[in-house]
N, C-alpha and C positions, 0 to 999 in steps of 0.2 A: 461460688467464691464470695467471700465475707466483703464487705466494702470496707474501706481501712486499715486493714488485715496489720500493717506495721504497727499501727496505735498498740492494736490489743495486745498483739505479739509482745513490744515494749513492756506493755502492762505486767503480763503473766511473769515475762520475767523478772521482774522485781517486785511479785507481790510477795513470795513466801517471808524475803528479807523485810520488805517492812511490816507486813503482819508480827514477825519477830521482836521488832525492834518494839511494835507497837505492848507486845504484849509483856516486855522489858518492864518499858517504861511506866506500864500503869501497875505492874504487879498482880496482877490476875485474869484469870480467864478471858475473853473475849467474844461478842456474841455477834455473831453474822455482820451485824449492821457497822458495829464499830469496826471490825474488820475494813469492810468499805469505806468508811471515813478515814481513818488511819491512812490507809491506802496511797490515798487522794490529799493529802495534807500538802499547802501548798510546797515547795521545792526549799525553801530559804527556813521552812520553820520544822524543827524538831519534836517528836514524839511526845507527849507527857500527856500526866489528868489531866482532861476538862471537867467543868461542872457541867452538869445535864442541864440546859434551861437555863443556863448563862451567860457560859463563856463565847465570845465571839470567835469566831476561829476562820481562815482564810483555805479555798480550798483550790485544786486545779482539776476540774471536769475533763473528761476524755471528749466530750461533744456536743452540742448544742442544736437542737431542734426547735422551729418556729412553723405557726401555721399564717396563712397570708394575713388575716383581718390584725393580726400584732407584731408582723415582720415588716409592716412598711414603715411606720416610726424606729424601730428597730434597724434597718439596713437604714434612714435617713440618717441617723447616731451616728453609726460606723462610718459613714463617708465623712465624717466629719471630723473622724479619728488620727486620717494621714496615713490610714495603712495601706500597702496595696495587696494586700493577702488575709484573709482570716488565722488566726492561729493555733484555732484547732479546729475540727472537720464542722460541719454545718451544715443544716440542711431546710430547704422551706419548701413548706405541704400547700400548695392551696386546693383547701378544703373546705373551710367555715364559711366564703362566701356564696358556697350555692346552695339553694333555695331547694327545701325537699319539699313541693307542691304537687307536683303535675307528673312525677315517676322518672327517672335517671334519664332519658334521654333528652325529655322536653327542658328539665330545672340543669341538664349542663348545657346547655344551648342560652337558654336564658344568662346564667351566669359570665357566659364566653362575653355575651353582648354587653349587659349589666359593667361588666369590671372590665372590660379591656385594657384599659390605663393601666387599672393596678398589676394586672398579670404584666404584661411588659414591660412594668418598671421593675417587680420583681425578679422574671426571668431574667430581662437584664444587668440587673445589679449585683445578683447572683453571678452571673455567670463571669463579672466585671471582676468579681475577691474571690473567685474557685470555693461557693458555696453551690452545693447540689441542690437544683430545683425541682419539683416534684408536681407536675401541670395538672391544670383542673382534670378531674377525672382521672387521675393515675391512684389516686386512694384515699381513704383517712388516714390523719397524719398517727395518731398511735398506731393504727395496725403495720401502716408502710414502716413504724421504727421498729416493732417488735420481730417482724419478720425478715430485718434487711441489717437492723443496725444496734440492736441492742446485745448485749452478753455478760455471762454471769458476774459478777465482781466490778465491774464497770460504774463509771457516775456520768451523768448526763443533766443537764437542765433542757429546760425547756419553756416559753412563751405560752404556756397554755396548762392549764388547772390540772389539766386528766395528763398530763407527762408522766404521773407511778404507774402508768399500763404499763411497762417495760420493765418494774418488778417482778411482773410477772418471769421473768427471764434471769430476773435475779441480780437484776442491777437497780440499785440509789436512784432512781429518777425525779429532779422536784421539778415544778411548776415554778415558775417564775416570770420576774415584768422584768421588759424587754430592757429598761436597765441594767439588769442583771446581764442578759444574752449579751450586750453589747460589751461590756466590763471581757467579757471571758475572749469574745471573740476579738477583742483586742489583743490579748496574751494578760490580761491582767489576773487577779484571782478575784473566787468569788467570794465573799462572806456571807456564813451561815451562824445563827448560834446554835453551839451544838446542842443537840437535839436529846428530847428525854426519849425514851425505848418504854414501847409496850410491846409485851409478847404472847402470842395467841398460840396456846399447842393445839393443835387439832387431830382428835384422834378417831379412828374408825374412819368409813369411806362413806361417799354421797349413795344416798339408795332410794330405790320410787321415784317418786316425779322432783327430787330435789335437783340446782343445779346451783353449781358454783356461786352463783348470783345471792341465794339465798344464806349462805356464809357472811357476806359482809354485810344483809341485810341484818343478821342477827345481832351482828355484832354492833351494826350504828343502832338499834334498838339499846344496846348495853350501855353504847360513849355517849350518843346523843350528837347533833349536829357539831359539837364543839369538844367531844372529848378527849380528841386525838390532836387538839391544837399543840403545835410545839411539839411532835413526837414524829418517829420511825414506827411504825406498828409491823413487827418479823414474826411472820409465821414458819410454826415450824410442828414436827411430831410427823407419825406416819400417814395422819390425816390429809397435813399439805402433801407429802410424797406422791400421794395416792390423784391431786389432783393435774389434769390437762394444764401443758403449759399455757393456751390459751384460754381456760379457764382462772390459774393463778391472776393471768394477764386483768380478768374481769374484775376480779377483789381487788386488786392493786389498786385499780382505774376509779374504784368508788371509793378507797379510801379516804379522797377525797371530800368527800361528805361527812365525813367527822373530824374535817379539819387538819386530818394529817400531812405534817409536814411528806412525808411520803411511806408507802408499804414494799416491803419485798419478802421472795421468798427464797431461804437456802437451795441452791444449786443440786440438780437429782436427776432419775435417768430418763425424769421426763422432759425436761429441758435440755438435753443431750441428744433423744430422740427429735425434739423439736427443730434443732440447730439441720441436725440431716437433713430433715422433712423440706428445710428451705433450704437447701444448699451452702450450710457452711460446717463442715465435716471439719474443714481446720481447727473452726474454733472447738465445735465440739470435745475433742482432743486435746486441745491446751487446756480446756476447763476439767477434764478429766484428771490429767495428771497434774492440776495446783486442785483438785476435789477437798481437800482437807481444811484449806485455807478458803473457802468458797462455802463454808457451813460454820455453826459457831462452833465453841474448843466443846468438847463433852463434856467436860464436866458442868456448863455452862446448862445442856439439856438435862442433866442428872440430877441440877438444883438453881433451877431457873431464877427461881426469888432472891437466889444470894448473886444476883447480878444486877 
Protein backbone atom coordinates (compact mmCIF):
# COMPACT_ATOMS: atom_id res chain seq x y z
CA UNK A 1 0.00 0.00 0.00
CA UNK A 2 1.31 3.50 -1.31
CA UNK A 3 2.11 5.92 1.70
CA UNK A 4 -0.26 9.00 0.95
CA UNK A 5 -2.39 7.18 -1.18
CA UNK A 6 -5.13 10.46 -0.99
CA UNK A 7 -2.50 12.99 -2.23
CA UNK A 8 -1.89 10.92 -5.37
CA UNK A 9 -5.32 9.90 -5.72
CA UNK A 10 -6.43 13.85 -5.55
CA UNK A 11 -3.71 14.32 -8.07
CA UNK A 12 -4.72 11.79 -10.90
CA UNK A 13 -7.96 13.09 -10.55
CA UNK A 14 -7.36 16.47 -11.76
CA UNK A 15 -4.56 15.84 -13.83
CA UNK A 16 -6.20 15.22 -17.25
CA UNK A 17 -8.18 18.75 -16.64
CA UNK A 18 -5.31 20.57 -16.11
CA UNK A 19 -3.11 19.07 -18.67
CA UNK A 20 -6.17 20.44 -20.83
CA UNK A 21 -6.37 23.49 -19.71
CA UNK A 22 -2.59 23.58 -19.88
CA UNK A 23 -2.44 22.71 -23.38
CA UNK A 24 -5.41 25.56 -23.98
CA UNK A 25 -3.68 28.10 -22.92
CA UNK A 26 -0.16 27.70 -24.48
CA UNK A 27 -1.57 26.52 -27.82
CA UNK A 28 0.34 23.60 -28.77
CA UNK A 29 1.44 20.40 -27.99
CA UNK A 30 2.92 19.70 -24.67
CA UNK A 31 6.03 17.66 -23.62
CA UNK A 32 6.09 15.39 -20.59
CA UNK A 33 7.89 17.88 -18.43
CA UNK A 34 5.49 20.71 -18.91
CA UNK A 35 2.86 18.58 -18.42
CA UNK A 36 4.20 18.27 -14.69
CA UNK A 37 4.72 21.72 -14.30
CA UNK A 38 1.36 22.80 -15.45
CA UNK A 39 0.05 20.23 -13.23
CA UNK A 40 1.53 21.62 -10.21
CA UNK A 41 0.90 25.37 -10.85
CA UNK A 42 0.33 27.02 -7.71
CA UNK A 43 -3.72 27.09 -6.85
CA UNK A 44 -4.52 30.97 -7.13
CA UNK A 45 -2.56 31.15 -10.54
CA UNK A 46 -3.82 30.33 -14.13
CA UNK A 47 -2.40 28.59 -17.03
CA UNK A 48 -0.66 30.57 -19.87
CA UNK A 49 3.15 30.88 -21.59
CA UNK A 50 6.07 31.16 -19.73
CA UNK A 51 9.33 31.91 -21.12
CA UNK A 52 11.87 28.97 -20.69
CA UNK A 53 14.69 30.62 -18.56
CA UNK A 54 12.81 33.30 -17.25
CA UNK A 55 9.69 33.70 -16.05
CA UNK A 56 9.35 33.02 -12.31
CA UNK A 57 6.52 31.07 -11.55
CA UNK A 58 5.07 29.76 -7.99
CA UNK A 59 4.38 26.03 -7.69
CA UNK A 60 2.68 23.60 -5.14
CA UNK A 61 4.84 20.22 -4.55
CA UNK A 62 2.89 17.07 -3.54
CA UNK A 63 5.89 16.33 -1.02
CA UNK A 64 8.99 17.17 0.50
CA UNK A 65 11.88 14.93 1.37
CA UNK A 66 15.16 15.94 3.59
CA UNK A 67 18.15 13.85 4.64
CA UNK A 68 19.40 14.56 8.35
CA UNK A 69 22.86 16.64 7.73
CA UNK A 70 20.09 19.67 6.00
CA UNK A 71 16.91 18.88 7.93
CA UNK A 72 18.11 20.09 11.09
CA UNK A 73 18.31 23.94 10.15
CA UNK A 74 15.36 23.01 8.08
CA UNK A 75 12.92 21.64 10.99
CA UNK A 76 14.75 24.59 13.37
CA UNK A 77 12.84 27.15 10.30
CA UNK A 78 9.52 25.38 10.76
CA UNK A 79 9.31 25.66 14.52
CA UNK A 80 9.60 28.99 14.05
CA UNK A 81 6.69 29.17 11.54
CA UNK A 82 3.65 28.82 14.25
CA UNK A 83 2.51 25.65 12.65
CA UNK A 84 1.44 22.70 14.33
CA UNK A 85 1.31 20.37 11.28
CA UNK A 86 3.32 20.34 8.08
CA UNK A 87 1.25 20.91 4.95
CA UNK A 88 2.04 18.47 2.86
CA UNK A 89 3.64 14.98 3.62
CA UNK A 90 7.25 14.91 4.57
CA UNK A 91 9.74 12.92 5.20
CA UNK A 92 13.58 12.84 6.86
CA UNK A 93 16.15 10.07 5.88
CA UNK A 94 19.03 10.00 8.27
CA UNK A 95 21.50 8.87 5.99
CA UNK A 96 24.56 11.28 5.24
CA UNK A 97 25.67 11.24 8.64
CA UNK A 98 27.13 7.79 8.67
CA UNK A 99 30.55 7.17 7.98
CA UNK A 100 31.17 4.37 5.41
CA UNK A 101 34.71 3.16 6.94
CA UNK A 102 34.69 0.15 8.85
CA UNK A 103 31.59 -2.00 6.71
CA UNK A 104 27.55 -1.35 7.83
CA UNK A 105 27.68 -2.75 11.08
CA UNK A 106 30.70 -1.10 12.77
CA UNK A 107 29.98 2.85 10.63
CA UNK A 108 26.10 2.40 12.11
CA UNK A 109 27.20 1.94 15.57
CA UNK A 110 29.56 4.64 15.32
CA UNK A 111 27.12 7.05 13.83
CA UNK A 112 24.28 6.02 16.53
CA UNK A 113 27.18 7.34 19.17
CA UNK A 114 28.58 10.22 16.98
CA UNK A 115 24.99 11.97 16.33
CA UNK A 116 22.71 11.12 19.10
CA UNK A 117 21.62 14.57 19.67
CA UNK A 118 20.96 15.08 16.30
CA UNK A 119 18.81 11.73 15.70
CA UNK A 120 16.54 12.70 18.71
CA UNK A 121 16.03 15.95 17.85
CA UNK A 122 15.13 14.96 14.62
CA UNK A 123 13.02 11.95 15.35
CA UNK A 124 11.43 14.16 17.64
CA UNK A 125 10.56 17.08 15.88
CA UNK A 126 9.36 14.87 13.27
CA UNK A 127 7.18 13.14 15.06
CA UNK A 128 6.10 16.70 16.96
CA UNK A 129 4.52 18.17 12.95
CA UNK A 130 3.49 14.42 11.59
CA UNK A 131 6.72 14.28 9.38
CA UNK A 132 7.74 10.65 8.70
CA UNK A 133 11.18 9.77 10.06
CA UNK A 134 13.22 7.31 8.56
CA UNK A 135 16.18 6.05 11.52
CA UNK A 136 19.87 5.56 10.77
CA UNK A 137 19.99 2.47 9.09
CA UNK A 138 16.59 2.16 7.56
CA UNK A 139 18.15 3.30 4.00
CA UNK A 140 19.39 5.84 1.54
CA UNK A 141 17.15 8.51 1.34
CA UNK A 142 16.66 8.30 -2.66
CA UNK A 143 16.19 4.64 -2.74
CA UNK A 144 13.80 4.81 0.49
CA UNK A 145 11.64 7.71 -1.93
CA UNK A 146 11.73 5.85 -5.04
CA UNK A 147 10.54 2.79 -3.70
CA UNK A 148 7.91 4.00 -1.08
CA UNK A 149 6.95 7.48 -2.22
CA UNK A 150 7.54 8.54 -5.47
CA UNK A 151 4.94 8.25 -8.64
CA UNK A 152 4.51 9.04 -12.25
CA UNK A 153 3.45 12.77 -12.77
CA UNK A 154 4.17 13.78 -9.22
CA UNK A 155 6.56 16.82 -8.04
CA UNK A 156 8.62 16.73 -5.10
CA UNK A 157 11.65 18.82 -3.70
CA UNK A 158 13.93 17.87 -1.89
CA UNK A 159 17.23 19.09 0.77
CA UNK A 160 19.67 17.20 -1.26
CA UNK A 161 21.34 17.59 -4.79
CA UNK A 162 20.63 13.75 -6.14
CA UNK A 163 16.52 14.41 -5.24
CA UNK A 164 15.88 13.71 -9.65
CA UNK A 165 16.50 9.93 -8.57
CA UNK A 166 12.78 9.79 -8.37
CA UNK A 167 12.52 10.71 -12.09
CA UNK A 168 13.32 7.81 -12.57
CA UNK A 169 9.61 6.91 -11.69
CA UNK A 170 8.71 9.76 -13.61
CA UNK A 171 8.24 12.38 -11.24
CA UNK A 172 9.75 16.46 -11.40
CA UNK A 173 12.02 15.81 -8.41
CA UNK A 174 14.59 19.13 -7.70
CA UNK A 175 16.97 19.40 -5.21
CA UNK A 176 16.77 22.29 -3.12
CA UNK A 177 17.96 24.39 0.34
CA UNK A 178 16.13 23.83 3.07
CA UNK A 179 14.61 27.19 2.49
CA UNK A 180 12.87 26.14 -0.05
CA UNK A 181 11.57 22.66 2.05
CA UNK A 182 10.55 25.04 4.83
CA UNK A 183 8.43 27.63 2.42
CA UNK A 184 6.38 24.43 1.20
CA UNK A 185 6.19 22.69 4.37
CA UNK A 186 4.47 25.71 5.69
CA UNK A 187 1.71 25.57 3.01
CA UNK A 188 3.45 28.32 1.08
CA UNK A 189 4.45 27.86 -2.67
CA UNK A 190 7.56 27.29 -4.21
CA UNK A 191 9.20 29.47 -6.82
CA UNK A 192 11.05 28.16 -9.66
CA UNK A 193 11.89 29.93 -12.90
CA UNK A 194 10.71 27.97 -15.44
CA UNK A 195 12.89 25.86 -16.75
CA UNK A 196 14.44 25.50 -20.37
CA UNK A 197 13.80 21.41 -21.62
CA UNK A 198 16.36 19.41 -23.25
CA UNK A 199 15.26 16.23 -24.75
CA UNK A 200 17.33 13.11 -25.13
CA UNK A 201 15.51 10.26 -27.57
CA UNK A 202 17.17 7.20 -26.99
CA UNK A 203 16.88 4.55 -29.25
CA UNK A 204 17.84 0.83 -29.41
CA UNK A 205 18.49 -1.01 -26.09
CA UNK A 206 21.68 -1.30 -23.67
CA UNK A 207 23.75 -4.52 -24.86
CA UNK A 208 27.44 -6.14 -23.58
CA UNK A 209 28.69 -4.83 -20.67
CA UNK A 210 26.86 -1.51 -20.95
CA UNK A 211 24.60 -0.28 -18.06
CA UNK A 212 22.47 2.50 -17.41
CA UNK A 213 25.22 4.52 -15.81
CA UNK A 214 26.98 4.80 -19.03
CA UNK A 215 23.98 6.81 -20.69
CA UNK A 216 24.35 9.84 -18.67
CA UNK A 217 27.95 9.47 -18.73
CA UNK A 218 27.54 9.98 -22.36
CA UNK A 219 25.61 12.51 -22.28
CA UNK A 220 27.66 14.81 -19.53
CA UNK A 221 30.51 14.08 -21.83
CA UNK A 222 28.13 16.05 -24.57
CA UNK A 223 26.52 19.14 -21.75
CA UNK A 224 29.68 19.15 -19.76
CA UNK A 225 29.44 19.96 -15.91
CA UNK A 226 27.22 23.01 -16.57
CA UNK A 227 25.24 22.33 -19.62
CA UNK A 228 22.07 21.36 -18.21
CA UNK A 229 22.04 24.37 -15.87
CA UNK A 230 18.57 25.92 -15.80
CA UNK A 231 16.92 22.98 -17.66
CA UNK A 232 14.56 19.59 -17.36
CA UNK A 233 16.49 17.06 -19.35
CA UNK A 234 13.19 14.28 -20.52
CA UNK A 235 14.07 11.28 -21.97
CA UNK A 236 12.20 9.65 -24.09
CA UNK A 237 12.02 7.12 -27.40
CA UNK A 238 12.02 3.25 -27.13
CA UNK A 239 15.34 3.37 -25.78
CA UNK A 240 14.18 4.95 -22.39
CA UNK A 241 11.09 2.35 -22.53
CA UNK A 242 13.49 -0.32 -22.72
CA UNK A 243 15.35 0.74 -19.63
CA UNK A 244 14.80 -0.65 -15.59
CA UNK A 245 12.89 1.55 -13.55
CA UNK A 246 15.88 1.66 -11.31
CA UNK A 247 18.13 2.02 -13.82
CA UNK A 248 15.96 5.33 -15.22
CA UNK A 249 16.24 6.08 -11.32
CA UNK A 250 20.47 6.17 -11.96
CA UNK A 251 20.41 8.69 -15.02
CA UNK A 252 17.92 10.88 -13.19
CA UNK A 253 20.22 10.81 -10.05
CA UNK A 254 23.55 12.10 -12.22
CA UNK A 255 21.72 14.53 -13.96
CA UNK A 256 22.78 16.25 -11.63
CA UNK A 257 26.26 16.62 -12.82
CA UNK A 258 25.31 18.67 -15.63
CA UNK A 259 23.65 20.96 -13.55
CA UNK A 260 20.31 20.07 -14.30
CA UNK A 261 17.60 21.60 -12.81
CA UNK A 262 16.20 17.95 -12.70
CA UNK A 263 15.73 14.75 -15.28
CA UNK A 264 12.74 12.46 -15.77
CA UNK A 265 11.39 9.88 -17.63
CA UNK A 266 7.74 9.42 -19.46
CA UNK A 267 5.66 6.88 -17.52
CA UNK A 268 6.00 2.99 -19.20
CA UNK A 269 5.34 -0.62 -18.41
CA UNK A 270 8.41 -0.45 -16.66
CA UNK A 271 7.50 1.65 -13.98
CA UNK A 272 4.11 0.17 -13.68
CA UNK A 273 5.82 -3.27 -13.14
CA UNK A 274 8.08 -1.35 -10.64
CA UNK A 275 5.17 0.22 -8.50
CA UNK A 276 3.86 -3.91 -8.15
CA UNK A 277 7.35 -5.09 -7.34
CA UNK A 278 7.01 -2.52 -4.17
CA UNK A 279 3.69 -2.94 -3.36
CA UNK A 280 1.65 -0.20 -4.67
CA UNK A 281 -0.61 -1.84 -7.42
CA UNK A 282 -2.99 1.16 -6.50
CA UNK A 283 -0.98 3.57 -7.91
CA UNK A 284 0.12 1.43 -10.52
CA UNK A 285 -3.42 1.63 -11.88
CA UNK A 286 -4.16 5.18 -11.55
CA UNK A 287 -1.14 5.82 -13.65
CA UNK A 288 -2.22 3.54 -16.17
CA UNK A 289 -5.52 4.82 -16.79
CA UNK A 290 -4.21 8.95 -16.91
CA UNK A 291 -1.15 6.84 -19.19
CA UNK A 292 -1.72 9.56 -21.86
CA UNK A 293 -1.30 12.53 -19.83
CA UNK A 294 1.81 10.99 -18.05
CA UNK A 295 3.91 11.07 -21.59
CA UNK A 296 4.37 14.04 -23.93
CA UNK A 297 1.30 14.75 -26.59
CA UNK A 298 2.70 12.85 -30.01
CA UNK A 299 3.01 14.93 -31.91
CA UNK A 300 5.53 16.45 -29.71
CA UNK A 301 7.66 12.84 -30.32
CA UNK A 302 6.87 12.96 -34.08
CA UNK A 303 8.83 16.62 -34.19
CA UNK A 304 10.53 17.15 -31.15
CA UNK A 305 12.45 20.35 -32.26
CA UNK A 306 9.17 22.14 -32.95
CA UNK A 307 8.79 22.16 -29.08
Amino acid sequence: MAFDFDVIQRFYQRLAERVSAAREAVGRPLTYAEKVLYAHLWSSDRPRPFKRGDAYVNFGPDRVAMQDATAQMALLQFMQAGKSRVAVPATVHADHLIPAKNGAGLDLAAALDMNREVYAFLASASSAYGIGFWKPGAGIIHQVVLENYAFPGGMMIGSDSHTPNAGGLGMLAVGVGGADVVDVMAGMPWELKWPKLIGVKLTGTLGGWTAPKDVILKLAGVLSVKGGTGAVIEYFGEGAASISCTGKGTICNMGAEVGATTSLFPFDSKMAAYLRATHRANVAELAERAAQDLEADAEVYADPESC
